[in-house]
BAVOZA-328591 format. One line per field, with one value per residue (C-alpha): residue number from 1; x, y, z; residue in three letters. Coordinates in Angstrom, 3 decimals. Layout:
BEGIN
pos c(NUM, ...)
u c(X, ...)
v c(Y, ...)
w c(Z, ...)
code c(Ala, ...)
END
This chain:
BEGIN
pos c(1, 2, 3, 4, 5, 6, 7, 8, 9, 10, 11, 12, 13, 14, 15, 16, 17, 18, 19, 20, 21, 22, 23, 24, 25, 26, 27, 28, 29, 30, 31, 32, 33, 34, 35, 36, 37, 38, 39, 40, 41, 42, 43, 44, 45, 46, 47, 48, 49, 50, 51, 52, 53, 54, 55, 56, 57, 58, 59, 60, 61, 62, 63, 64, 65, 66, 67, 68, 69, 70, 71, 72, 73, 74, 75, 76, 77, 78, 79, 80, 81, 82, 83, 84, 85, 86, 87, 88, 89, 90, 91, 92, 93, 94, 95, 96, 97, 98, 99, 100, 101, 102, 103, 104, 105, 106, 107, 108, 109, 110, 111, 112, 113, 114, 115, 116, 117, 118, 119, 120, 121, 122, 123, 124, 125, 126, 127, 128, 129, 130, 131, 132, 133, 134, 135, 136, 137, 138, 139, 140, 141, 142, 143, 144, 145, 146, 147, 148, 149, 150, 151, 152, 153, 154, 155, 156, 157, 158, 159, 160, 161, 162, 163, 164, 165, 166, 167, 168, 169, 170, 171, 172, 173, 174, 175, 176, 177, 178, 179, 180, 181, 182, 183, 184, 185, 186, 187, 188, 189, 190, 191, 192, 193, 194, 195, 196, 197, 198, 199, 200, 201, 202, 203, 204, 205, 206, 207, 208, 209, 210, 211, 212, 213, 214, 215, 216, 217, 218, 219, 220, 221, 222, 223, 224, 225, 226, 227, 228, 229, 230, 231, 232, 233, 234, 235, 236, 237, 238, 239, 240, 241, 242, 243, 244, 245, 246, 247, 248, 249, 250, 251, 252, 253, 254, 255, 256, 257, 258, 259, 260, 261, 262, 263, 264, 265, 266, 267, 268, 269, 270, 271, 272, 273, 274, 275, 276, 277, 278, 279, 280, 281, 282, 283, 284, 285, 286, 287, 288, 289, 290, 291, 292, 293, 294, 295, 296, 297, 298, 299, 300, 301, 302, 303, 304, 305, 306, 307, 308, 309, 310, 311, 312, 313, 314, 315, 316, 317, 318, 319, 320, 321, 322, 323, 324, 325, 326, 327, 328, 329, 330, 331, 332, 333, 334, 335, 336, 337, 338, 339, 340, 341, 342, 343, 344, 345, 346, 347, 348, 349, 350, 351, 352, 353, 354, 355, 356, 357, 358, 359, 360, 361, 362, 363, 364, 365, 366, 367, 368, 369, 370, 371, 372, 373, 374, 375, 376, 377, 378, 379, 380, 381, 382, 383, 384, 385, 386, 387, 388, 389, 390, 391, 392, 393)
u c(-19.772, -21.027, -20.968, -18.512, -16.119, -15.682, -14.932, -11.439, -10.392, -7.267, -6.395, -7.464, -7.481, -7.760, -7.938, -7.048, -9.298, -9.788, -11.889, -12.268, -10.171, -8.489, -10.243, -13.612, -15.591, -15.300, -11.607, -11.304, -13.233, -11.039, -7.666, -9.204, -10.385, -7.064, -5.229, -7.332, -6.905, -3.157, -3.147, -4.345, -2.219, -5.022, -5.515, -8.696, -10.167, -9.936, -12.566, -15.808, -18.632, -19.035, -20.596, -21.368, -23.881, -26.018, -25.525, -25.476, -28.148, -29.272, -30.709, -28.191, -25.733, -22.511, -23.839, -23.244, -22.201, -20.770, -22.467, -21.782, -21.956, -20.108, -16.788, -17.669, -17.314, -14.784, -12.389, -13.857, -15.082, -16.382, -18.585, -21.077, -22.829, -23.136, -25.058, -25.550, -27.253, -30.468, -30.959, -33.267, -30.310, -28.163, -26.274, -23.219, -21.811, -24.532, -22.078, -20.132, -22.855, -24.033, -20.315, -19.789, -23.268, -22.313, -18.841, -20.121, -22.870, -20.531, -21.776, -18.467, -14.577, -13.448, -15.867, -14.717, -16.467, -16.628, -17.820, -17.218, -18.444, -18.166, -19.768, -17.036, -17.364, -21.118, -20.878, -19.117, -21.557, -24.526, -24.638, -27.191, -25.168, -24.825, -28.955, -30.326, -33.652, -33.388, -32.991, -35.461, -37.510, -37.801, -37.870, -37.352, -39.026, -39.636, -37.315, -40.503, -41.887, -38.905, -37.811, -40.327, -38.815, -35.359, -34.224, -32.730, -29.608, -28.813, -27.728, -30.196, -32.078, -28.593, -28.602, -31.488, -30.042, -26.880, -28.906, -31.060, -27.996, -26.601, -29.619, -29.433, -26.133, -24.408, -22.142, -20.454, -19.474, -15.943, -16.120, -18.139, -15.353, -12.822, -13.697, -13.029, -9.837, -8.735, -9.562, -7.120, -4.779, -4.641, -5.530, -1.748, -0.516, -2.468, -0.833, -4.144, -6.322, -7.798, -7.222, -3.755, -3.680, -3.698, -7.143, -7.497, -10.096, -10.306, -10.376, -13.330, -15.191, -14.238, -16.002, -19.410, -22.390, -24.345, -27.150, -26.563, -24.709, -23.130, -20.655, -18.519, -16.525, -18.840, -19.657, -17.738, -16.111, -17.636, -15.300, -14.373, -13.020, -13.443, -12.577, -12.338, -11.775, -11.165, -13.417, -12.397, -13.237, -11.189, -9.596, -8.363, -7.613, -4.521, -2.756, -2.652, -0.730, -1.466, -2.488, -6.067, -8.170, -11.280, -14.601, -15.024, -19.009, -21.438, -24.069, -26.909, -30.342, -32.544, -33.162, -35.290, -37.974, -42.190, -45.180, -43.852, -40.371, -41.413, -37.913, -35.805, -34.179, -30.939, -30.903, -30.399, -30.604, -26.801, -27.876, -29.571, -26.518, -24.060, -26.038, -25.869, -22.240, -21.415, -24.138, -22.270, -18.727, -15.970, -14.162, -14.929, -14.755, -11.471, -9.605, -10.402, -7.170, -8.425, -12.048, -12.996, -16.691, -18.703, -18.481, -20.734, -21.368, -19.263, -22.773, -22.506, -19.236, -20.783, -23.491, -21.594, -19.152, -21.775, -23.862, -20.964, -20.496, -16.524, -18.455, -20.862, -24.091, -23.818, -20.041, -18.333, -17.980, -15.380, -13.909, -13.097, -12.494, -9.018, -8.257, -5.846, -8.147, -8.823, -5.191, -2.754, -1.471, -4.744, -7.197, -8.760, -7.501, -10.095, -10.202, -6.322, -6.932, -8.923, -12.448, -14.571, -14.044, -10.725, -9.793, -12.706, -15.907, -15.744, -19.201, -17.803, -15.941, -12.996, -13.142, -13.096, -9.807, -8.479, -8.735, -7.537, -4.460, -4.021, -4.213, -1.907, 0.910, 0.731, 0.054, 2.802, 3.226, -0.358, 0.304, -1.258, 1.611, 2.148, -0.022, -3.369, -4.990, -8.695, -10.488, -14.249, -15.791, -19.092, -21.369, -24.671, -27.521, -31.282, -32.204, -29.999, -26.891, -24.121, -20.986, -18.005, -15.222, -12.235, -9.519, -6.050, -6.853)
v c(27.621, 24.207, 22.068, 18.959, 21.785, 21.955, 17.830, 15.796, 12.095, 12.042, 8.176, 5.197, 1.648, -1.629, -5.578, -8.405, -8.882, -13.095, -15.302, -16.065, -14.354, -16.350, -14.390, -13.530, -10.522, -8.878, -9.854, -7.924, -5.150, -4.388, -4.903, -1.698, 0.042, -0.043, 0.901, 4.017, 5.265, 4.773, 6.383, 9.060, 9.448, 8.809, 6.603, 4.258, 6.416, 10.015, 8.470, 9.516, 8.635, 5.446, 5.394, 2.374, 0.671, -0.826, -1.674, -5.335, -7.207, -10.120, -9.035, -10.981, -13.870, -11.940, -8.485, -6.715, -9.284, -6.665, -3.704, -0.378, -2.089, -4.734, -2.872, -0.489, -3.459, -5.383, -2.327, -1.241, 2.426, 5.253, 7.577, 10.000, 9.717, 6.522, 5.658, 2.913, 3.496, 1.478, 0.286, 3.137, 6.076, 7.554, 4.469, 2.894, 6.448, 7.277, 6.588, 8.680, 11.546, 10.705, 11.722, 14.583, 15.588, 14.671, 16.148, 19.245, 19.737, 19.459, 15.860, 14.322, 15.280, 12.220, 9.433, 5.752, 4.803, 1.105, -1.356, -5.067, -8.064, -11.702, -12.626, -15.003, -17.030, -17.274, -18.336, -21.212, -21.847, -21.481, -22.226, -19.165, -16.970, -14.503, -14.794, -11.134, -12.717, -14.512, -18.296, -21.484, -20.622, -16.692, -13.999, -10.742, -7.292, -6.485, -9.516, -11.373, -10.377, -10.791, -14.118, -16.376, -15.590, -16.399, -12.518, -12.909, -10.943, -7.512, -8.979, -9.272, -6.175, -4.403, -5.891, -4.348, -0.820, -2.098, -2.977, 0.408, 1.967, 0.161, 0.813, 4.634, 5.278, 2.230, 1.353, -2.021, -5.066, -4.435, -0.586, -1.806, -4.673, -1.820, -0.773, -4.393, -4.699, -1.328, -2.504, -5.591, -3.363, -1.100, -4.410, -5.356, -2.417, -3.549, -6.004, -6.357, -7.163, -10.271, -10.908, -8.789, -11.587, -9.831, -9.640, -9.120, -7.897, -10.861, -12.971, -10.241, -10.825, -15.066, -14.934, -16.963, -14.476, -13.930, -12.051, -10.584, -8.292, -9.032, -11.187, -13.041, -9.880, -7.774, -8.536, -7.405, -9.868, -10.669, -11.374, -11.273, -7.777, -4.712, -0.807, 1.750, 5.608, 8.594, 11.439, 14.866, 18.204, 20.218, 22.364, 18.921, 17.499, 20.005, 18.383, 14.642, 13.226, 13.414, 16.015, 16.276, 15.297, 17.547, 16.804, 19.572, 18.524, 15.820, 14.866, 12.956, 13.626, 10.264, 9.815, 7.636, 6.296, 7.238, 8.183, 11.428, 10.327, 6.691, 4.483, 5.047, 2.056, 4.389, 6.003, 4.776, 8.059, 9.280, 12.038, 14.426, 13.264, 14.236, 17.862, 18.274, 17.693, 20.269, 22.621, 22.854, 22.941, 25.461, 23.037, 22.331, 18.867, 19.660, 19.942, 16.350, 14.111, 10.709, 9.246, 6.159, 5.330, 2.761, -0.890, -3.014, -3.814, -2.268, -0.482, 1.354, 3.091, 3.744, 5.682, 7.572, 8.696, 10.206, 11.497, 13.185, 15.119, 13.316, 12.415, 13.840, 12.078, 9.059, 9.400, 7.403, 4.440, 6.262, 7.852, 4.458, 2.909, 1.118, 1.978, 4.459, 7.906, 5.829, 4.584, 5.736, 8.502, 9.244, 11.893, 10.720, 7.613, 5.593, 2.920, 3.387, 0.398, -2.355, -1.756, -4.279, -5.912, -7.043, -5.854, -7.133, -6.035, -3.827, -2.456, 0.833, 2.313, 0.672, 3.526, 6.126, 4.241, 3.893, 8.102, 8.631, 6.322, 8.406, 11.550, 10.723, 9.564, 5.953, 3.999, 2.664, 0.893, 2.339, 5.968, 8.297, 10.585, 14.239, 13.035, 14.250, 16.440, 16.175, 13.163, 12.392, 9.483, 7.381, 5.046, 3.351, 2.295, 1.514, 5.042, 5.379, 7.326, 9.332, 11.510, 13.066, 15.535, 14.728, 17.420, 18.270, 20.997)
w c(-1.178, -2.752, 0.045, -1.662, -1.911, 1.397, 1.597, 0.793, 0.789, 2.401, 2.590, 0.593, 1.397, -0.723, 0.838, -1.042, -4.072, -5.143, -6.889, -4.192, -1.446, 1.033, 3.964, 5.202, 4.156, 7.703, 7.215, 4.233, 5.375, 8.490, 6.209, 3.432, 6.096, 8.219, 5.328, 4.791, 8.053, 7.595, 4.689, 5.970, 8.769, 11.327, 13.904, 14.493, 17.447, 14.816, 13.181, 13.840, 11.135, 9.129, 5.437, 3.529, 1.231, 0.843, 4.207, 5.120, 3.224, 1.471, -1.469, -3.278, -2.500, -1.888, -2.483, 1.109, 3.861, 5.802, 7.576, 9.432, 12.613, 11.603, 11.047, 13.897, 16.495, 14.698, 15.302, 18.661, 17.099, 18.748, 16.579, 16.231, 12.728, 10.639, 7.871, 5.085, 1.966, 0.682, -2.847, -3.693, -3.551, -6.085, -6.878, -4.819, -4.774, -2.459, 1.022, -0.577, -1.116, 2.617, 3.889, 1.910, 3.665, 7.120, 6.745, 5.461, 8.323, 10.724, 12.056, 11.621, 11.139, 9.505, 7.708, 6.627, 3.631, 2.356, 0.132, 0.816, -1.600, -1.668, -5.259, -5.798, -2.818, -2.724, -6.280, -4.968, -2.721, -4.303, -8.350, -8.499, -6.614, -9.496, -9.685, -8.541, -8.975, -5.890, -5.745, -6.694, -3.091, -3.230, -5.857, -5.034, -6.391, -9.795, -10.620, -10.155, -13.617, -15.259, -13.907, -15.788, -19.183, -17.870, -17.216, -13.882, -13.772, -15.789, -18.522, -20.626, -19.751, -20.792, -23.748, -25.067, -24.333, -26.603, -29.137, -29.508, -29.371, -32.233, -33.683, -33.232, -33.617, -35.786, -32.950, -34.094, -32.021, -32.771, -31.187, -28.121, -27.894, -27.676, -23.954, -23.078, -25.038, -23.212, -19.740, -20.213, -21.702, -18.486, -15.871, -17.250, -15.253, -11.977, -9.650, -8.021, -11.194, -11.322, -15.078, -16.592, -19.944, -23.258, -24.777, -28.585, -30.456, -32.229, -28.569, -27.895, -30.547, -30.123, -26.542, -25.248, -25.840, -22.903, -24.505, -27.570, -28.298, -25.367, -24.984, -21.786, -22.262, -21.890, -18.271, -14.851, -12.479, -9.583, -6.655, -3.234, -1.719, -0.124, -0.879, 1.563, 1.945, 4.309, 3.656, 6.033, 6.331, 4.289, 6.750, 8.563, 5.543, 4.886, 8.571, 7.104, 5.185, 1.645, -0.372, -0.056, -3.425, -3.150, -4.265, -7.251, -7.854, -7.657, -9.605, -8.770, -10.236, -10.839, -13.911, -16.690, -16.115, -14.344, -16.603, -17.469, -18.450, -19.859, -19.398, -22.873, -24.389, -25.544, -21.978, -18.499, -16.948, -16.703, -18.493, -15.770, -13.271, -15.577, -16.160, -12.072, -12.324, -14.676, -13.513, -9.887, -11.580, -12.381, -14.611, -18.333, -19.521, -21.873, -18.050, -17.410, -17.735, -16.509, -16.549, -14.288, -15.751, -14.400, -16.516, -14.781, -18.537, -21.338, -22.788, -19.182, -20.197, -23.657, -22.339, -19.465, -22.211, -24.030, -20.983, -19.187, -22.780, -23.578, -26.834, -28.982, -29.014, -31.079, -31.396, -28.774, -30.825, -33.054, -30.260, -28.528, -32.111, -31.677, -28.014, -29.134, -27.569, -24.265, -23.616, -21.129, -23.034, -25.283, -25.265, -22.474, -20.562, -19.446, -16.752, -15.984, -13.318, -15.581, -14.324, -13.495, -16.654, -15.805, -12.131, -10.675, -9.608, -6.318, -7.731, -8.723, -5.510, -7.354, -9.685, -7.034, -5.298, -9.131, -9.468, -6.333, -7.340, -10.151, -8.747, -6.360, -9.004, -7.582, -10.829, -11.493, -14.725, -15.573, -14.447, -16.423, -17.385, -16.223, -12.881, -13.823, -11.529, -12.283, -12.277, -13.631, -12.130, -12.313, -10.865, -11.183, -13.938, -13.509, -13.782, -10.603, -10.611, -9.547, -11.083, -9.190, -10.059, -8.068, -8.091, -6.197, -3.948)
code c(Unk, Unk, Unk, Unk, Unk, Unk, Unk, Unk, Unk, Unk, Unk, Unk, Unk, Unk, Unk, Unk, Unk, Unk, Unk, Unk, Unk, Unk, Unk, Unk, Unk, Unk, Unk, Unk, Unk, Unk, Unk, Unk, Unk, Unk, Unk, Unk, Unk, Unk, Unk, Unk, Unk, Unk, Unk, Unk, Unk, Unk, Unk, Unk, Unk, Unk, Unk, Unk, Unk, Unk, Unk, Unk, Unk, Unk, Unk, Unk, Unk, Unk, Unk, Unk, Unk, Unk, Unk, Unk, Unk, Unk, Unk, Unk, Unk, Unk, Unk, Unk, Unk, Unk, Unk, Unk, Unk, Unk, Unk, Unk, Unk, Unk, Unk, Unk, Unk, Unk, Unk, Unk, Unk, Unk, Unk, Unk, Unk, Unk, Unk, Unk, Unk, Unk, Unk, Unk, Unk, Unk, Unk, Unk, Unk, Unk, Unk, Unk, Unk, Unk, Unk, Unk, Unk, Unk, Unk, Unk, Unk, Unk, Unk, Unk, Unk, Unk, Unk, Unk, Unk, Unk, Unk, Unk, Unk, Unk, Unk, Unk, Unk, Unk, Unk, Unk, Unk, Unk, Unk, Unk, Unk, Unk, Unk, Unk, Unk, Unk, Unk, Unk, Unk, Unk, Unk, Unk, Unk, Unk, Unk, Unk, Unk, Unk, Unk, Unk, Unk, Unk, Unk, Unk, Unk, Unk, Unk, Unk, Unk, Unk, Unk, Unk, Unk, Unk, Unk, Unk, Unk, Unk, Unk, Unk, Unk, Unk, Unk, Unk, Unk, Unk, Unk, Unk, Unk, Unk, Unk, Unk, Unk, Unk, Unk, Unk, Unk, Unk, Unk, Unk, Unk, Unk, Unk, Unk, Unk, Unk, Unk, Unk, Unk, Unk, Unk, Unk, Unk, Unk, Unk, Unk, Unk, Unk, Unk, Unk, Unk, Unk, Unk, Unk, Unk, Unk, Unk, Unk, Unk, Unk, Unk, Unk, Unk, Unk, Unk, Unk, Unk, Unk, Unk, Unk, Unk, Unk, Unk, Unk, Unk, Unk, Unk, Unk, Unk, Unk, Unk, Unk, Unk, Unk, Unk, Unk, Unk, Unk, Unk, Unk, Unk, Unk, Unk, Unk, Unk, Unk, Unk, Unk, Unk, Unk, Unk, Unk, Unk, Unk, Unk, Unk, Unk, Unk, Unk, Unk, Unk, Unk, Unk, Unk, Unk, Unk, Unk, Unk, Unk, Unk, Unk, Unk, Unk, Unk, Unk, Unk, Unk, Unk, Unk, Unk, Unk, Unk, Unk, Unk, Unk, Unk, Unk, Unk, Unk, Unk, Unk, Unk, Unk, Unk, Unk, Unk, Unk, Unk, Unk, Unk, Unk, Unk, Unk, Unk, Unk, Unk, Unk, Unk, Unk, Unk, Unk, Unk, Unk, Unk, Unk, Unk, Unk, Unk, Unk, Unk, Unk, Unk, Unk, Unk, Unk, Unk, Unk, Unk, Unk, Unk, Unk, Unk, Unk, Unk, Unk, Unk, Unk, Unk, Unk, Unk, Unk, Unk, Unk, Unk, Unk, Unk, Unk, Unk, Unk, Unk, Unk, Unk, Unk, Unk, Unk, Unk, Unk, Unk, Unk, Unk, Unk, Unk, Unk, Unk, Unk, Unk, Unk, Unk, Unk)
END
């Protein structure tokens, strides 16, 4: 049996999001993670393994104030397996990898996964705070070669991939506006989005470029917050209290990028995740009824379209074309939650807690209707990524 198979989330949890929130990062942490646990009909000393990433770390102002160990005193834990992701791993889905593993192997019964981050505040604080070069005293990594011509924040590297892709494919500004467009659309449906005002087109294509083609738009949310889950064992999972939501596959191969692979400026490597995925499922991509792909930048969801196979190659701008495919009750309803574009960036694991939501029928005025019961979902860029298939079991 393929090992996810055997895994489940059975509660999710999500603290106050702000720009910025009116508590502290620990603060927030506890409140997802409490909720979680309650969700799942479990108590505080049932769980026994933590998962996070990337652990906590200063590799950017806001980016992970809030560890493992943090949460594990804060709530007085007990538990036998922990672990928090680095940087180098298949993208922020790789806690979530790391407690299908542990669950799986028998290390642990019932894992609490999290993400906390405080962009919003530290931009506050600090007016580089959205600077993942570093600041005016220290510059971190590779950043340093990019840096000195004023590239110090994905952006502009993204913006290059946009462009080749335009290039390639004739995607126009107005399609690419269209995933922005339809993450307001859905945000309207999502008490807990930080921005629910309509968006035109026309106020899309109106909006402060960044680097072109991208525009203010374009670009997640940074804020203050903190997302958590309960991932069990399957056989425990059917005891709690929701229906479990099993892990169908994973996917997640590295991809672009060494001597032999030189980095492609229409790829970022979703590609060879999305294969893995599909390579370790029973389900065909027709049986997918929601899709949660990563929007760190709108050219992110272009490409995961396309990689995961929901488009032909080269087609996705016609499929998104007008929002009307991508909608609640379209072909394929994308981002039912806002994304980061508009709900706020919880660096991805919102997506996860947005198909989970979904899955679970709790949407609300942004329910997908009929209650889909397979969910794709994606994470990650740089080469770096991850794919999941979440299913009722």
């Amino acid at each position: 049996m393929i090992a996810e198979r055997s895994v489940a989330i059975t509660g999710i949890g999500l603290s106050e999001v702000g720009r910025p929130a009116q508590s502290s990062a620990l603060r927030l942490t506890v409140d997802a993670a409490l909720q979680a646990i309650a969700d799942a009909g479990l108590e505080v000393a049932d769980i026994d393994g933590i998962s996070t990433y990337p652990g906590a770390s200063n590799t950017g102002p806001g980016f992970a104030p809030v560890g493992a160990q943090d949460l594990r005193l804060a709530l007085g834990m007990e538990v036998s397996w922990y672990s928090s992701a680095a940087l180098d791993s298949p993208s922020q889905f790789s806690a979530v990898a790391n407690a299908i593993g542990a669950v799986s192997a028998g290390l642990a019964r019932h894992v609490l996964v999290f993400r906390t981050i405080s962009e919003a505040t530290s931009r506050l604080r600090d007016k580089q705070g959205q600077s993942w070069a570093g600041s005016s005293d220290e510059i971190w990594g590779f950043w340093e070669w990019t840096a000195p011509y004023g590239v110090e924040s994905p952006v502009p590297w993204y913006a290059t991939y946009a462009q080749r892709y335009m290039y390639d494919h004739g995607l126009t500004e107005e399609q690419l506006g269209a995933v922005a467009v339809n993450a307001r659309r859905m945000a309207a449906g999502n008490p807990a989005a930080i921005y629910r005002d309509p968006l035109s087109l026309e106020d899309y294509l109106q909006g402060r470029s960044i680097s072109w083609p991208l525009r203010i738009f374009d670009c997640d949310v940074p804020v203050d917050g903190s997302v958590a889950f309960v991932v069990s064992r399957l056989d425990d999972a059917h005891q709690l209290f929701n229906p479990p939501l099993r892990f169908e596959a994973i996917g997640t191969a590295m991809g672009a990028g060494g001597l032999r692979d030189p980095l492609s400026l229409s790829s970022f490597g979703a590609e060879k995740a999305a294969s893995m995925l599909w390579e370790r499922s029973r389900i065909p991509r027709g049986s997918v009824r929601v899709a949660e792909i990563y929007d760190g930048m709108s050219i992110l969801t272009v490409h995961w379209l396309e990689a995961l196979g929901f488009c032909a190659p080269g087609a996705v701008g016609a499929f998104i074309e007008g929002g009307e495919n991508i909608g609640l009750k379209g072909r394929l309803p994308l981002n039912t939650g806002g994304g980061q574009l508009s709900a706020g960036r919880l660096h991805g694991l919102g997506h996860l807690h947005e198909a989970c939501t979904q899955l679970w029928g709790r949407g609300g005025a942004r329910q997908v209707p009929n209650e889909p019961d397979i969910a794709a979902v994606s994470m990650g860029a740089y080469g770096l990524g991850c794919a999941l298939l979440v299913r009722e079991d």
